[in-house]
N, C-alpha and C positions, 0 to 999 in steps of 0.2 A: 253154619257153625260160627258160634263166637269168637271174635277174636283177642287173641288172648291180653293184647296191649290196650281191648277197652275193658278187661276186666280192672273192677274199683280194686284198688291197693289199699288194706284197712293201715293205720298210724295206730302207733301205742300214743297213749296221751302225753307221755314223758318225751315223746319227739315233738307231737307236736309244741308242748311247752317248749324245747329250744329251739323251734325253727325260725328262720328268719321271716320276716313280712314277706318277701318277694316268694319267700318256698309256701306261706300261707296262703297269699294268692294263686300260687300253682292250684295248691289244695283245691283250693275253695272253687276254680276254674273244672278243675276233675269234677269236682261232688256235682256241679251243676249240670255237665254233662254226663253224666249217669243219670240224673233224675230225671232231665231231656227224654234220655233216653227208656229210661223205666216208664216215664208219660206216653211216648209215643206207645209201646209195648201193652201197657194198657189201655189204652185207644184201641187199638190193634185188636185184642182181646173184646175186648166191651162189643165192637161191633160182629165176633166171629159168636158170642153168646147170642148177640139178637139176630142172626143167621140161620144158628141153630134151631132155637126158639119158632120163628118164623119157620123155618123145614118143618120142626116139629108140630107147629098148627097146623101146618097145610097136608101133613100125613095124617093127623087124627081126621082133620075136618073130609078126609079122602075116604080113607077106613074104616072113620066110626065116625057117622052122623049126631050118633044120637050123643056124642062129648061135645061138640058143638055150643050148648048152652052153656056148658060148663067150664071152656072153655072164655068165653066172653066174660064171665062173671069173674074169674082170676083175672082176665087184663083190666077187667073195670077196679078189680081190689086194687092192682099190682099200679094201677095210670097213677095214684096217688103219690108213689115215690119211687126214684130211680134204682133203688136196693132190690135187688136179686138173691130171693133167699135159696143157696142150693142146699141147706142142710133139711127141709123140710121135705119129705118125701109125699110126692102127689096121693092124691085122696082115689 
């Protein structure tokens, strides 16, 4: 569970206009680690997709032989760029 002192505190922009440098710095110290954090989290993510991925080649290639070619042919599309399209539903 998250805890709740690393969730981000959003600012109206009207504070941030009167905050002082040192509370700016505070800010800017927060924002940076969230983002830390958001990166690590999708790292995290990115590799539990190629996990997936991977179980789910190694069931078809178990299951159903004959998806096998078909499968090769989407990693060979897919080697070309790191984009993962999950809105496109398999053929």
């Amino acid at each position: 569970m998250e805890d709740p002192e690393d969730e981000f505190e959003w600012i109206s922009e009207e504070d941030l206009r009167a905050a002082t440098d040192d509370e700016l710095v505070e800010q800017v110290m927060t924002l940076q680690k969230h983002v830390h954090t958001l990166q690590n989290d999708l790292d995290e993510l990115r590799e539990l997709v190629y996990l997936l991925l991977d179980l789910q080649t190694g069931l078809v290639e178990e299951f159903h032989p004959e998806l096998h070619a078909l499968l090769e042919e989407l990693e060979t599309e897919g080697a070309s760029g790191d984009v993962i399209d999950f809105d496109t539903e398999p053929e």
